[in-house]
HTML snippet that shows the backbone in 3Dmol.js (N, CA, C, O; Angstrom):
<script src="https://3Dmol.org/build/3Dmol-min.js"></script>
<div id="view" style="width:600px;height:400px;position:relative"></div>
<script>
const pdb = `
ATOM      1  N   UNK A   1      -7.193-186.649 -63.714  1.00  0.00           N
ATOM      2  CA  UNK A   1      -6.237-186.202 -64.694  1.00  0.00           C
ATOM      3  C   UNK A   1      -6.901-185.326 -65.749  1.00  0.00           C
ATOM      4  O   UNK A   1      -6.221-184.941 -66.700  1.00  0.00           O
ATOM      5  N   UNK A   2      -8.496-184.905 -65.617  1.00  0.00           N
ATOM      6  CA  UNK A   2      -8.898-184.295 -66.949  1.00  0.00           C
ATOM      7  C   UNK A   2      -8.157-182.655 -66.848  1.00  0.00           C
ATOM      8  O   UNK A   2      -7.860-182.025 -67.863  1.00  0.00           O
ATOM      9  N   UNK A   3      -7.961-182.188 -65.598  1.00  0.00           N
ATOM     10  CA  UNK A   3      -7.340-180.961 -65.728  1.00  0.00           C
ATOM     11  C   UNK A   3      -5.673-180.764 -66.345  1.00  0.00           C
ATOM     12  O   UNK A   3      -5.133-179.736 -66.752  1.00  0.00           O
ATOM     13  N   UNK A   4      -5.051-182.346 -66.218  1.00  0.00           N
ATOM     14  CA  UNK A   4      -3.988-182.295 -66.944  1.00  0.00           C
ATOM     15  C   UNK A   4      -3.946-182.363 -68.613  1.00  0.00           C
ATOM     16  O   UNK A   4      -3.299-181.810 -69.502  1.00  0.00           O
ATOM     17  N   UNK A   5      -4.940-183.293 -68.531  1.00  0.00           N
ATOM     18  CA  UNK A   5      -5.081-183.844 -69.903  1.00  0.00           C
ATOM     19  C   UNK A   5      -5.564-182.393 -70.829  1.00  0.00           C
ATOM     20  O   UNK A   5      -5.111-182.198 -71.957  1.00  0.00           O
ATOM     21  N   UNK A   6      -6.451-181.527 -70.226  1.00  0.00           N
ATOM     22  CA  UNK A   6      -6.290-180.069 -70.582  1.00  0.00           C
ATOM     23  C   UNK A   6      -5.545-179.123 -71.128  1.00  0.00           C
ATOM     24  O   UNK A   6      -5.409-178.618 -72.242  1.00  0.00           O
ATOM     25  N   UNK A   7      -4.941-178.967 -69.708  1.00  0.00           N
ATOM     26  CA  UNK A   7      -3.412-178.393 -69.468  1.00  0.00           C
ATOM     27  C   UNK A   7      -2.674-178.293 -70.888  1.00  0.00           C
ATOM     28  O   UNK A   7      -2.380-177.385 -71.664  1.00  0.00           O
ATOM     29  N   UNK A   8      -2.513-179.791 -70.830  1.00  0.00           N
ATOM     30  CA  UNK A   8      -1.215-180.388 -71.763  1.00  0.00           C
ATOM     31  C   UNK A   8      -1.715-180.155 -73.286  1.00  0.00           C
ATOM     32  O   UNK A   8      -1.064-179.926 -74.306  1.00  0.00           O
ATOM     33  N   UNK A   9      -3.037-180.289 -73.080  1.00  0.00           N
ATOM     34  CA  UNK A   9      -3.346-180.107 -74.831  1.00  0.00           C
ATOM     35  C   UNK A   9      -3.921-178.765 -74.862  1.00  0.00           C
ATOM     36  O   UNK A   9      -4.835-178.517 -75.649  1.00  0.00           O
ATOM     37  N   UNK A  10      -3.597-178.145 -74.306  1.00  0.00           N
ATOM     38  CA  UNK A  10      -3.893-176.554 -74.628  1.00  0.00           C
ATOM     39  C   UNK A  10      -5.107-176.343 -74.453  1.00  0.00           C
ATOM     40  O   UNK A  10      -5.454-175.435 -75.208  1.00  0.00           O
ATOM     41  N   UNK A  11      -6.436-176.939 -73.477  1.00  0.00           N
ATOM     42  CA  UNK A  11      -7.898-176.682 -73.565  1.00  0.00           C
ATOM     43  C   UNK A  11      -8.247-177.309 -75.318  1.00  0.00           C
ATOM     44  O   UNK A  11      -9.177-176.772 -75.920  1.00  0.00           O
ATOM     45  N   UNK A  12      -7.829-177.893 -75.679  1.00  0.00           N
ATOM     46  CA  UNK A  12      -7.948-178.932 -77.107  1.00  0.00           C
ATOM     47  C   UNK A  12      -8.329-180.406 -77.221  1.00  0.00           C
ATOM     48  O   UNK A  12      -8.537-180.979 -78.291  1.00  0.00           O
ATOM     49  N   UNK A  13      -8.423-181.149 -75.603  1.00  0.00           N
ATOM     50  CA  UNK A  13      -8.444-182.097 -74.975  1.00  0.00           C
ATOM     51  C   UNK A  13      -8.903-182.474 -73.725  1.00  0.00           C
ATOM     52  O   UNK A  13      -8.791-181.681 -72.791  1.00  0.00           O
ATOM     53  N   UNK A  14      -9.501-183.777 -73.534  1.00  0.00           N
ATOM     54  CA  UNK A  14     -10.221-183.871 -72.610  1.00  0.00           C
ATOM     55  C   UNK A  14      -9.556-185.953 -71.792  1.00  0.00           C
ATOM     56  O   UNK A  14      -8.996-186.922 -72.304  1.00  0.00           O
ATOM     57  N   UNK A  15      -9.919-185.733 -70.837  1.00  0.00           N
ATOM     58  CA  UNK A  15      -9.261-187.350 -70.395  1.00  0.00           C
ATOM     59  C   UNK A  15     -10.496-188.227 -71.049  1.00  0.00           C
ATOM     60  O   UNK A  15     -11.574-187.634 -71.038  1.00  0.00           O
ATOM     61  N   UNK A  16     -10.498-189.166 -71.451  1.00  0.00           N
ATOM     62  CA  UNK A  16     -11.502-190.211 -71.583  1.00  0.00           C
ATOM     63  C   UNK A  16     -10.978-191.789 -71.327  1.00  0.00           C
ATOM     64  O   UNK A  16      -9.829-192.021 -70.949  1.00  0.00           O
ATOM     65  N   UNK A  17     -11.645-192.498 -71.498  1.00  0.00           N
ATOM     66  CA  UNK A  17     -11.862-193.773 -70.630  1.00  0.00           C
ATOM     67  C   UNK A  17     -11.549-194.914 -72.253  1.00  0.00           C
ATOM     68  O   UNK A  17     -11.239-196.104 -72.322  1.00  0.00           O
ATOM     69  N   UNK A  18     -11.735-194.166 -73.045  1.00  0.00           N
ATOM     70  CA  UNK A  18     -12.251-195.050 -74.687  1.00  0.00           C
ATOM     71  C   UNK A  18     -11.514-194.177 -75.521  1.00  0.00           C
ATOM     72  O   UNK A  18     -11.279-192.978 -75.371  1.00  0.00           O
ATOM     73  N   UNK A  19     -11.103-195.153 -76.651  1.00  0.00           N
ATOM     74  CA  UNK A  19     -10.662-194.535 -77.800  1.00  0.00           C
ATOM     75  C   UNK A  19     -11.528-193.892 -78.860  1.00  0.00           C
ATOM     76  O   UNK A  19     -10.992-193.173 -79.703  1.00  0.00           O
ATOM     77  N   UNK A  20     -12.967-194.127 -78.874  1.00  0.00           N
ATOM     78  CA  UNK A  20     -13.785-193.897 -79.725  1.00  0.00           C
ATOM     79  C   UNK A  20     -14.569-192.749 -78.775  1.00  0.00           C
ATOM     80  O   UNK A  20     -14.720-192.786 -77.554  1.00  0.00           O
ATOM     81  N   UNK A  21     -15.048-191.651 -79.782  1.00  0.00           N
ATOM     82  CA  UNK A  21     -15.542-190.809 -79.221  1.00  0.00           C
ATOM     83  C   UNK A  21     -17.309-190.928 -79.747  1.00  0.00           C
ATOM     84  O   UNK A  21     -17.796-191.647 -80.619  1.00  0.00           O
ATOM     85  N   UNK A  22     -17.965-189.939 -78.848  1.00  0.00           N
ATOM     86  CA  UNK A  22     -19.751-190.493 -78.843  1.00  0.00           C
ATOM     87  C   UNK A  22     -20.743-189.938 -80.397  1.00  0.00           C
ATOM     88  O   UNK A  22     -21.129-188.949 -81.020  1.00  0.00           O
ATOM     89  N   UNK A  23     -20.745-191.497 -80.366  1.00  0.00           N
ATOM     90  CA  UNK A  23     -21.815-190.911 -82.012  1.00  0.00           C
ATOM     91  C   UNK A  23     -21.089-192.121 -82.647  1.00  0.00           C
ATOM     92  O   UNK A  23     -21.717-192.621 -83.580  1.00  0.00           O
ATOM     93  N   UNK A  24     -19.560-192.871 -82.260  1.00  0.00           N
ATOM     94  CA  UNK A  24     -18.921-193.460 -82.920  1.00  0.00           C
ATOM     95  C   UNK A  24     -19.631-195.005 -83.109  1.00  0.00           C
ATOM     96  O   UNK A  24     -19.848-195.508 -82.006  1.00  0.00           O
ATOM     97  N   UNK A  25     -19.952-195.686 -84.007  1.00  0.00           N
ATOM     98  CA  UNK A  25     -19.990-197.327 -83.662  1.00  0.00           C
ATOM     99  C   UNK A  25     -19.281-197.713 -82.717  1.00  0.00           C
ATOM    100  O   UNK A  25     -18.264-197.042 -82.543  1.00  0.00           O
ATOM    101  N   UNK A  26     -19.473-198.683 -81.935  1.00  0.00           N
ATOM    102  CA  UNK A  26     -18.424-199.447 -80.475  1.00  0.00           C
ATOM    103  C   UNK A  26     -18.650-198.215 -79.413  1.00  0.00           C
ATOM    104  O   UNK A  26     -18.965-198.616 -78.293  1.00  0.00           O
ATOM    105  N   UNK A  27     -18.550-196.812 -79.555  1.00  0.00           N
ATOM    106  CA  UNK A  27     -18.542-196.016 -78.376  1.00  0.00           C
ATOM    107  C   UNK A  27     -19.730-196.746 -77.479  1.00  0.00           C
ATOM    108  O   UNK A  27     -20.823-197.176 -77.849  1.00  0.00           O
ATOM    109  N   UNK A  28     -19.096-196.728 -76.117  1.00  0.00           N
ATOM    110  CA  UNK A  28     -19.731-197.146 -74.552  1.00  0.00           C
ATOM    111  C   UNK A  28     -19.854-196.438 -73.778  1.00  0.00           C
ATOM    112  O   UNK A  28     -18.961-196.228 -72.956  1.00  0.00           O
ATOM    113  N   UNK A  29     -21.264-195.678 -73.765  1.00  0.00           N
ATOM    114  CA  UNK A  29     -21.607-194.345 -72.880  1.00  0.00           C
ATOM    115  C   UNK A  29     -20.995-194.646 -71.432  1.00  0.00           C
ATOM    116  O   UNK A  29     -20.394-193.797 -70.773  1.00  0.00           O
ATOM    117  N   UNK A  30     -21.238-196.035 -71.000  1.00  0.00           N
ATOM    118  CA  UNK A  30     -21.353-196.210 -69.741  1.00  0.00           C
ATOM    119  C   UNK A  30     -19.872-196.331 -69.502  1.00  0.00           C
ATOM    120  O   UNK A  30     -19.785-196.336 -68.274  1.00  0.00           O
ATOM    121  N   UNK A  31     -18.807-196.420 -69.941  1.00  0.00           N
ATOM    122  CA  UNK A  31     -17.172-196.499 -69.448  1.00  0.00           C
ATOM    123  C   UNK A  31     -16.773-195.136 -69.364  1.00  0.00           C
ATOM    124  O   UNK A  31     -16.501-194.383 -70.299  1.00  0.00           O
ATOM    125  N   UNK A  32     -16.765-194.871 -67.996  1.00  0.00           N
ATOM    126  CA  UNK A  32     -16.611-193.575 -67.597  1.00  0.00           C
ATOM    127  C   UNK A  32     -15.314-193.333 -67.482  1.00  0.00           C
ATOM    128  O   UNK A  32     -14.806-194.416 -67.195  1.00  0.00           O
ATOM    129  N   UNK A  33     -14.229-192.259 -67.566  1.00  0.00           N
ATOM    130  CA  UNK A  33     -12.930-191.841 -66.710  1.00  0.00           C
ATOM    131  C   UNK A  33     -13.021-191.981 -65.207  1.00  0.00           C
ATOM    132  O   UNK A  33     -13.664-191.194 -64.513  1.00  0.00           O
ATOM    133  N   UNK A  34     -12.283-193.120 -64.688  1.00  0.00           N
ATOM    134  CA  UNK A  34     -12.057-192.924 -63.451  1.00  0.00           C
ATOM    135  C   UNK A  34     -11.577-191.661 -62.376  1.00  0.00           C
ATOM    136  O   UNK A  34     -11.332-190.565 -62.880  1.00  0.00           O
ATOM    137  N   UNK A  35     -11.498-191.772 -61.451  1.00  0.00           N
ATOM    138  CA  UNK A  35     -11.176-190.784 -60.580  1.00  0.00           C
ATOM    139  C   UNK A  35      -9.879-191.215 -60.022  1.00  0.00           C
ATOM    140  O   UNK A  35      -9.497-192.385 -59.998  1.00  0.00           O
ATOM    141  N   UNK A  36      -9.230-190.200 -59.578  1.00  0.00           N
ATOM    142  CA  UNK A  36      -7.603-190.946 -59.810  1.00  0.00           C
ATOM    143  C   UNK A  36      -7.706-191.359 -58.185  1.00  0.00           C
ATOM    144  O   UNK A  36      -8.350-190.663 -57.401  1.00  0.00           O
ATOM    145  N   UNK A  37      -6.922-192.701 -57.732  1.00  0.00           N
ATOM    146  CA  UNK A  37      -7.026-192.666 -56.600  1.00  0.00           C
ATOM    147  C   UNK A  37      -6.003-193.351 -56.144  1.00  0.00           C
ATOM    148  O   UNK A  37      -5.930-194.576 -56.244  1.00  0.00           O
ATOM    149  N   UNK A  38      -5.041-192.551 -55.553  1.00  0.00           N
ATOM    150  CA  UNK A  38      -3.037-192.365 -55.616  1.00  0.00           C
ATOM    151  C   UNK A  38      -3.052-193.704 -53.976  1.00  0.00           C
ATOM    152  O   UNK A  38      -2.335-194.705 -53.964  1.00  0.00           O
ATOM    153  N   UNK A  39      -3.891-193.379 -52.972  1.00  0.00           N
ATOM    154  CA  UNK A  39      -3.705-194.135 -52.004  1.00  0.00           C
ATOM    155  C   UNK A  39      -3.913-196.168 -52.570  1.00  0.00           C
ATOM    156  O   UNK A  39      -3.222-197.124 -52.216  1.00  0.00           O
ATOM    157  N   UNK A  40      -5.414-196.125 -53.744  1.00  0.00           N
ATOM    158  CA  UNK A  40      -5.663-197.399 -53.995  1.00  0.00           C
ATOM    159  C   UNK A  40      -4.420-198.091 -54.911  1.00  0.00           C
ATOM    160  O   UNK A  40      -4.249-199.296 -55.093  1.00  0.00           O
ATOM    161  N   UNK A  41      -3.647-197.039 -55.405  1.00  0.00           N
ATOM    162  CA  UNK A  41      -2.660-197.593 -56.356  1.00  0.00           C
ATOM    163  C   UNK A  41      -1.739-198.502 -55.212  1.00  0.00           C
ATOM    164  O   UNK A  41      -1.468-199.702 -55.222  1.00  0.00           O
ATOM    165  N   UNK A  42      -1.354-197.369 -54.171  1.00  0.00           N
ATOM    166  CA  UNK A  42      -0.407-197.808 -53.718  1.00  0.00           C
ATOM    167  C   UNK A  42      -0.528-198.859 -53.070  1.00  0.00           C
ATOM    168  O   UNK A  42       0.309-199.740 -53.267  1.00  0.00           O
ATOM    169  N   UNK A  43      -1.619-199.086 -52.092  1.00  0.00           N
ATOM    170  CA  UNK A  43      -1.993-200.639 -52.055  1.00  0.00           C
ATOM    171  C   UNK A  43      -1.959-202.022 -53.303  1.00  0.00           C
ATOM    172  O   UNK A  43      -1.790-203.235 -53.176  1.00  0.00           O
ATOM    173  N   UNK A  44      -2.124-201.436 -54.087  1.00  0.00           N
ATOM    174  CA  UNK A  44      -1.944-202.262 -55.421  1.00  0.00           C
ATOM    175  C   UNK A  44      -0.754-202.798 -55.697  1.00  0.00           C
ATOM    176  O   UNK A  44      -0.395-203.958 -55.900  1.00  0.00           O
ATOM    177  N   UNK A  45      -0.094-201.578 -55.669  1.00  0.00           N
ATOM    178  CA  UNK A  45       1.741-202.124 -55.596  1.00  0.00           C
ATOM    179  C   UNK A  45       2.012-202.561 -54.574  1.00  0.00           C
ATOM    180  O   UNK A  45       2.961-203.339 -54.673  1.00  0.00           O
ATOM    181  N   UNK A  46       1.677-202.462 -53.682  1.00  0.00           N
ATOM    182  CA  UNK A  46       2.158-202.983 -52.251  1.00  0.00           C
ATOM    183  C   UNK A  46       2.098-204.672 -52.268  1.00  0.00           C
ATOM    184  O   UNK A  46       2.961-205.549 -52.233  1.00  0.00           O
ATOM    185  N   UNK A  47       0.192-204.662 -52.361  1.00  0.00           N
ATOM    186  CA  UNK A  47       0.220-206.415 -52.626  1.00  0.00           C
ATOM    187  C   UNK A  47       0.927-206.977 -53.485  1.00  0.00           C
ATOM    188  O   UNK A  47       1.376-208.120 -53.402  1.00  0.00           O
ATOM    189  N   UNK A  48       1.124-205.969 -54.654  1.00  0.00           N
ATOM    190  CA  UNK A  48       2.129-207.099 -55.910  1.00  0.00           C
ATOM    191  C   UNK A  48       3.157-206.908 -55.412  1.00  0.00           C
ATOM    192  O   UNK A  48       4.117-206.959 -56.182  1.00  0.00           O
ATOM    193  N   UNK A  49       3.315-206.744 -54.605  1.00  0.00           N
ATOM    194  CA  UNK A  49       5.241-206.861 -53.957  1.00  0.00           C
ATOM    195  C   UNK A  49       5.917-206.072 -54.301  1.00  0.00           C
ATOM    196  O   UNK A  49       7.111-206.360 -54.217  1.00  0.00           O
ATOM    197  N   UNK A  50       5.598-204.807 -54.814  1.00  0.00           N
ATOM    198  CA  UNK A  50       6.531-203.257 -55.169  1.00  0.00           C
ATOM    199  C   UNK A  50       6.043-202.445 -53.982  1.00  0.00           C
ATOM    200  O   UNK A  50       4.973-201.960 -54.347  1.00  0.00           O
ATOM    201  N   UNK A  51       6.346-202.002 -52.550  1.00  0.00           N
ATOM    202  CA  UNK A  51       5.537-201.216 -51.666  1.00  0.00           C
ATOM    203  C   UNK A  51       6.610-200.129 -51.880  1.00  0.00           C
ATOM    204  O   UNK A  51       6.198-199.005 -51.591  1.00  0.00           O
ATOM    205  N   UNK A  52       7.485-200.166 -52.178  1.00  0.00           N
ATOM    206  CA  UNK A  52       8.233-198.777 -52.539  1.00  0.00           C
ATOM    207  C   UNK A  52       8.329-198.170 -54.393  1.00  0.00           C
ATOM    208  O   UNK A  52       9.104-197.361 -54.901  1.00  0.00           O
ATOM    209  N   UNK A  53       7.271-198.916 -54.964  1.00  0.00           N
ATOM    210  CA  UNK A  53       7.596-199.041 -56.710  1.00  0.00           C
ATOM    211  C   UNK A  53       8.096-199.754 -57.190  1.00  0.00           C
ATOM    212  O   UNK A  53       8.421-200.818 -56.665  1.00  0.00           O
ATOM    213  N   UNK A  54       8.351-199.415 -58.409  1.00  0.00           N
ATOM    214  CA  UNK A  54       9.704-200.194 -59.498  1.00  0.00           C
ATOM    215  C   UNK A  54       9.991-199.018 -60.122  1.00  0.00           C
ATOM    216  O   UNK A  54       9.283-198.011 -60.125  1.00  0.00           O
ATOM    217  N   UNK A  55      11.410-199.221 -60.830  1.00  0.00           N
ATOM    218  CA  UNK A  55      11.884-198.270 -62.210  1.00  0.00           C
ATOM    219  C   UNK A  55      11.359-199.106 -62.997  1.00  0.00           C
ATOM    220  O   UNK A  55      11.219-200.322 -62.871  1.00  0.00           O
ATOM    221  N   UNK A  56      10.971-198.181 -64.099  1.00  0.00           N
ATOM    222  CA  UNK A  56      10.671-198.166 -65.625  1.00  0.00           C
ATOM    223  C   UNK A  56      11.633-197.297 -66.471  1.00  0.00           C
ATOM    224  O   UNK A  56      12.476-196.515 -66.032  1.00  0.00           O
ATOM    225  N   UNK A  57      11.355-197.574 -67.761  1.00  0.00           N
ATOM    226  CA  UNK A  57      11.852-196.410 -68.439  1.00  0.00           C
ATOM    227  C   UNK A  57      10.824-196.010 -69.570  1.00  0.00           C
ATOM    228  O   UNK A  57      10.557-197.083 -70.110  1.00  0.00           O
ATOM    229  N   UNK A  58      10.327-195.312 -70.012  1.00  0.00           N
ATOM    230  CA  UNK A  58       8.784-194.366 -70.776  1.00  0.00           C
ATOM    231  C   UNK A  58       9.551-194.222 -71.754  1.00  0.00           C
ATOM    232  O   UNK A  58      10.614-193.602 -71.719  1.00  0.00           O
ATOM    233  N   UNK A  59       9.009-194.868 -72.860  1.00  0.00           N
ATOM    234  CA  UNK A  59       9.300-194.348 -74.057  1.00  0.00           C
ATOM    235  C   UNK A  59       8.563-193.710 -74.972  1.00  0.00           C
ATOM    236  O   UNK A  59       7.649-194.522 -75.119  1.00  0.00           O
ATOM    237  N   UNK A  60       8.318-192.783 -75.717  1.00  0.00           N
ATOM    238  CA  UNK A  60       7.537-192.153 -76.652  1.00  0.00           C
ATOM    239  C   UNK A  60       7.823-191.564 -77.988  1.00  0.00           C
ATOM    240  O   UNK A  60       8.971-191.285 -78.335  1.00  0.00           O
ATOM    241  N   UNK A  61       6.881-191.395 -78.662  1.00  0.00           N
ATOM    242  CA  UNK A  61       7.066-190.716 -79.745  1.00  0.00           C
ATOM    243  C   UNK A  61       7.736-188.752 -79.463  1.00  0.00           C
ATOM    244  O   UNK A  61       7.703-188.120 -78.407  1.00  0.00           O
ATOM    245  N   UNK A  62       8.175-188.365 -80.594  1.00  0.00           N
ATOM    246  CA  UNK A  62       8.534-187.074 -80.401  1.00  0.00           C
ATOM    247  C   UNK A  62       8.337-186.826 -81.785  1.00  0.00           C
ATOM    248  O   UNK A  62       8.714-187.465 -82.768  1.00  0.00           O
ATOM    249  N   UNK A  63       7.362-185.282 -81.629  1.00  0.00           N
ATOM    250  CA  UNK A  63       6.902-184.649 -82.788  1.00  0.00           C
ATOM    251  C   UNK A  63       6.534-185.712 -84.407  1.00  0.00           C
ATOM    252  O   UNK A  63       6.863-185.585 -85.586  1.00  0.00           O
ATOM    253  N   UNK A  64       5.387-187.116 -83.340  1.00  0.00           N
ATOM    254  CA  UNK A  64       5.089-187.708 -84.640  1.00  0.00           C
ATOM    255  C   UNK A  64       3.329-187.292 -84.393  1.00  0.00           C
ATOM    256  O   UNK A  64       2.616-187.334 -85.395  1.00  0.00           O
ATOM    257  N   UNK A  65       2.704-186.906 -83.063  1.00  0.00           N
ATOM    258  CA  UNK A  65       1.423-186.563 -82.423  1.00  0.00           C
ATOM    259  C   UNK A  65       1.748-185.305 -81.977  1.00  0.00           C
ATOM    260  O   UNK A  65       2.847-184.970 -81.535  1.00  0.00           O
ATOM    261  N   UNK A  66       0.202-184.211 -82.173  1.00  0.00           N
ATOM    262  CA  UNK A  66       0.113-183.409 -81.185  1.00  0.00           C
ATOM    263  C   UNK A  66       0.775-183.206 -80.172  1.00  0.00           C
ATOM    264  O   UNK A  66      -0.175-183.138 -79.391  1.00  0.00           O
ATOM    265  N   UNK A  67       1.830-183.021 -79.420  1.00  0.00           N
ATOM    266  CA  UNK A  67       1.898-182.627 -78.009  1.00  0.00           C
ATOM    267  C   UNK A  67       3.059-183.693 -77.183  1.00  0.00           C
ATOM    268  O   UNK A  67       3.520-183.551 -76.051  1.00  0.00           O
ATOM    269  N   UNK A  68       3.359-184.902 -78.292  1.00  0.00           N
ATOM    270  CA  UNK A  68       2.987-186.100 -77.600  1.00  0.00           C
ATOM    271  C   UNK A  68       4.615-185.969 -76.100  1.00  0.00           C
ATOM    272  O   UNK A  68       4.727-186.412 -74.957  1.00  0.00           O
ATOM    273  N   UNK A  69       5.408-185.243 -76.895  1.00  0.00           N
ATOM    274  CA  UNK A  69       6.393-185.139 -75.705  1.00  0.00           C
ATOM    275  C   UNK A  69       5.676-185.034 -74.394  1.00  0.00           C
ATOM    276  O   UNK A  69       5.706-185.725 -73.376  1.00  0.00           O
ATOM    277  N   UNK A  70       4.835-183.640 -74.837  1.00  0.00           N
ATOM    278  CA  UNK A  70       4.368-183.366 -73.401  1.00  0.00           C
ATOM    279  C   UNK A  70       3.659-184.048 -72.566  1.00  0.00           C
ATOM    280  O   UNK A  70       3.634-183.972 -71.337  1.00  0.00           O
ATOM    281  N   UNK A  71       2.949-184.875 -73.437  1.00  0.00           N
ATOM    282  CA  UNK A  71       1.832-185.929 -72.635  1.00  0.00           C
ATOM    283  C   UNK A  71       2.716-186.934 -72.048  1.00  0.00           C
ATOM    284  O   UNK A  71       2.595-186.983 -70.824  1.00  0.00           O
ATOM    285  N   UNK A  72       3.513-187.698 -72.507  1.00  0.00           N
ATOM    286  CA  UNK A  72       4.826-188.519 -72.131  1.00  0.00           C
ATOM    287  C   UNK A  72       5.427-187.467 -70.967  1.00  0.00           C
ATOM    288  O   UNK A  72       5.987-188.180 -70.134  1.00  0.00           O
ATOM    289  N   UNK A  73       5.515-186.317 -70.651  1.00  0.00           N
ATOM    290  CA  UNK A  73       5.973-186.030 -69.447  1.00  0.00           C
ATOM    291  C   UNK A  73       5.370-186.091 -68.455  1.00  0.00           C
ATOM    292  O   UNK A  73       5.785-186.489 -67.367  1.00  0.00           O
ATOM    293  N   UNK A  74       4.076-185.611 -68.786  1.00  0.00           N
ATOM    294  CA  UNK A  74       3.144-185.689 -67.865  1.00  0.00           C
ATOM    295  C   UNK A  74       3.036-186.707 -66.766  1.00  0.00           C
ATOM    296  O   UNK A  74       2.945-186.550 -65.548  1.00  0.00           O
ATOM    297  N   UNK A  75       3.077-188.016 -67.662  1.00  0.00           N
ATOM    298  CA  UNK A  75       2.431-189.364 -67.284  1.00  0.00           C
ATOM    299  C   UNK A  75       3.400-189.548 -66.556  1.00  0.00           C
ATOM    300  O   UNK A  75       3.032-189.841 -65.419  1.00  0.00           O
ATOM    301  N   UNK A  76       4.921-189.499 -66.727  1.00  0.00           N
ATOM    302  CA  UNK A  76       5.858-189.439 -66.406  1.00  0.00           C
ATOM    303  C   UNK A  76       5.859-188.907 -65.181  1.00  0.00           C
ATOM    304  O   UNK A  76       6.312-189.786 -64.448  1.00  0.00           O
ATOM    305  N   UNK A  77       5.523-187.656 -64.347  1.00  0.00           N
ATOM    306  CA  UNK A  77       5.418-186.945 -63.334  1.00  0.00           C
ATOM    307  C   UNK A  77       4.026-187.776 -62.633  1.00  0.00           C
ATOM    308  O   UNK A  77       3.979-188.238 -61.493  1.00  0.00           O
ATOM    309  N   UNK A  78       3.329-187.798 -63.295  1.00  0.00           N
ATOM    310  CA  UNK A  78       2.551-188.046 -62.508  1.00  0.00           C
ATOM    311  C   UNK A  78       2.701-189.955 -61.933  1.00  0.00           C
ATOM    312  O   UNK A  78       2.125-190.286 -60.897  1.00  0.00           O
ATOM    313  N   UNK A  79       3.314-190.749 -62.549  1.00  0.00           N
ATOM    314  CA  UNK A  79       3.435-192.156 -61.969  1.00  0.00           C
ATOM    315  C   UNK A  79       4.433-192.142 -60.778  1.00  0.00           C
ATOM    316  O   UNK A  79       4.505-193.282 -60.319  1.00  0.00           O
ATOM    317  N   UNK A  80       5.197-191.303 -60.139  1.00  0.00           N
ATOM    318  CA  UNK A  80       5.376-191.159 -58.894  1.00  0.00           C
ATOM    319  C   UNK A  80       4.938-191.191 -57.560  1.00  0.00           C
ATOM    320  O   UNK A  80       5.325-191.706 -56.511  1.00  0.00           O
ATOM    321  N   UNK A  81       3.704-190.247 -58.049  1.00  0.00           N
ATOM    322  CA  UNK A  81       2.603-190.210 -56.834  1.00  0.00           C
ATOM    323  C   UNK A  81       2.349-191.674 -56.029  1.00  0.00           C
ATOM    324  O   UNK A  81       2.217-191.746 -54.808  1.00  0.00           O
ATOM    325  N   UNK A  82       2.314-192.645 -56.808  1.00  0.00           N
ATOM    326  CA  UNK A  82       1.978-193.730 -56.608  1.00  0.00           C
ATOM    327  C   UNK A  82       2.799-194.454 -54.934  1.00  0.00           C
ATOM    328  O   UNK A  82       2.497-194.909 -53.831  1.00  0.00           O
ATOM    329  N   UNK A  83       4.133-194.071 -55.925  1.00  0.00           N
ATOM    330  CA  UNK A  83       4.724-194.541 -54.315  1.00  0.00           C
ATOM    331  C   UNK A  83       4.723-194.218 -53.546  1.00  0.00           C
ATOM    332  O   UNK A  83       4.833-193.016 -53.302  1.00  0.00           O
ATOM    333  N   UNK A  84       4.577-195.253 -52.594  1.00  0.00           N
ATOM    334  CA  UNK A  84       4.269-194.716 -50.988  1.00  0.00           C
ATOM    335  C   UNK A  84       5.889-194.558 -50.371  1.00  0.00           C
ATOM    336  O   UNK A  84       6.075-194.182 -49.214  1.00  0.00           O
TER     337      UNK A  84
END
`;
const viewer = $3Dmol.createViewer("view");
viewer.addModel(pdb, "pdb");
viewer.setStyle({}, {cartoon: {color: "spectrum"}});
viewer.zoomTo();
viewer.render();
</script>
């Protein structure tokens, strides 16, 4: 997702793994951003007994963050993939 997380924040943003960025007290070099991996999800849902998903409904802020609609769409588009 770092090319979305990009995208969406205009090259202003980057994906990370932590809320604290490096230099910070608590920052943890070693908690990396995962690599997205759409097939392991779907096994995931599968064993928890969703092999076709669930509905949700996403709620977010609007024009109280940066961008934040857009990031809320994003996530939004992208939690589909999941289902098999």
């Amino acid at each position: 997702m770092c090319g979305s997380a990009a995208r969406v924040m205009e090259g202003q943003a980057g994906a990370t793994a932590q809320w604290l960025p490096a230099g910070v007290f608590s920052h943890t070099p070693d908690v990396r951003v995962q690599r997205q991996d759409i097939e392991g999800a779907r096994c995931l849902l599968a064993e928890a007994g969703f092999p076709q998903g669930f509905r949700l409904t996403l709620t977010s802020p609007n024009d109280r963050f940066p961008n934040d609609s857009r990031i809320a769409q994003a996530v939004a588009q992208a939690w589909p993939r999941a289902r098999a």
